[in-house]
N, C-alpha and C positions, 0 to 999 in steps of 0.2 A: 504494500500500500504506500510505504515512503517515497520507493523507487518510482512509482508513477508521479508521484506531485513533487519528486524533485525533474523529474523527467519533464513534469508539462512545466516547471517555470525556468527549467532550462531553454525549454523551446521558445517560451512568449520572450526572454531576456535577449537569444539571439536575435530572436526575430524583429526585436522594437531594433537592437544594434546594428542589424541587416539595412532594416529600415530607414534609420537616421544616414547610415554611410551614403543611401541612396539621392536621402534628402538634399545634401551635403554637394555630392555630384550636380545634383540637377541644378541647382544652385550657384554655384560656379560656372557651367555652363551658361546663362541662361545672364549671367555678371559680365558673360564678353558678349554678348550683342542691344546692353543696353533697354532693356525692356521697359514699357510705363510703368512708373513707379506707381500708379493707380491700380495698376490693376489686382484685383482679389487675392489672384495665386500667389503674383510675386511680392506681396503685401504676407501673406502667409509664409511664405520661404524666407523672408526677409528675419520674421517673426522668429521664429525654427529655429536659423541657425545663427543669429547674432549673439546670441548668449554663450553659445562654444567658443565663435571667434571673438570675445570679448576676452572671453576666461583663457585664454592661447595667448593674445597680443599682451594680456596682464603682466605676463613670465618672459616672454620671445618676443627678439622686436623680431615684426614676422613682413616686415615692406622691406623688398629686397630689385633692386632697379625699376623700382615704378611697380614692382610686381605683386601683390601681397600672399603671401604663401600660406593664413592661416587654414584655410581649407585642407591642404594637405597637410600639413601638422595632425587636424582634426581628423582626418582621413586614418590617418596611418595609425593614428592612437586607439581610433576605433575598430581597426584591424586588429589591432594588439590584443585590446578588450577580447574581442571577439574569440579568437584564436586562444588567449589565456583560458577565459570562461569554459569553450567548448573543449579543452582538455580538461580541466577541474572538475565541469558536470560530467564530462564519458569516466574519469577517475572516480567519482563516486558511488558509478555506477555499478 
């Protein structure tokens, strides 16, 4: 019975970490063609992920020739997460 509910909130934990890396991406993407800053979505993405790349720039100066890099900071940490976790929960297993 343990191994199931640590099983399911293993899965829901990657899955939001899955999620966000995606967020993350699209986000970056979508910062090189300049989009309306009105609009809904990127109004929401903006929402998302400002609080990572806040808490990154905090620690890192992360603008590197014009370029700001906190994205992939956040990227790769959340890989790390990810990959950490999902040994830890198959270890428990």
């Amino acid at each position: 019975m343990i191994e199931a509910l640590i099983s399911s909130v293993a899965v829901v934990i990657l899955g939001i970490i899955s999620l966000y890396k995606w967020v993350i991406i699209i986000a970056a993407l979508l910062s090189w063609v300049r989009p309306d800053p009105y609009n809904p979505i990127v109004q929401m993405l903006e929402r998302l992920t400002q609080p990572a790349y806040t808490l990154v720039r905090r620690f890192i100066p992360t603008v590197v020739g014009g370029m700001d890099l906190a994205p992939i900071i956040v990227i790769f940490t959340l890989i790390f997460l990810e990959t950490f976790l999902g040994k830890l929960f198959s270890a428990m297993m």
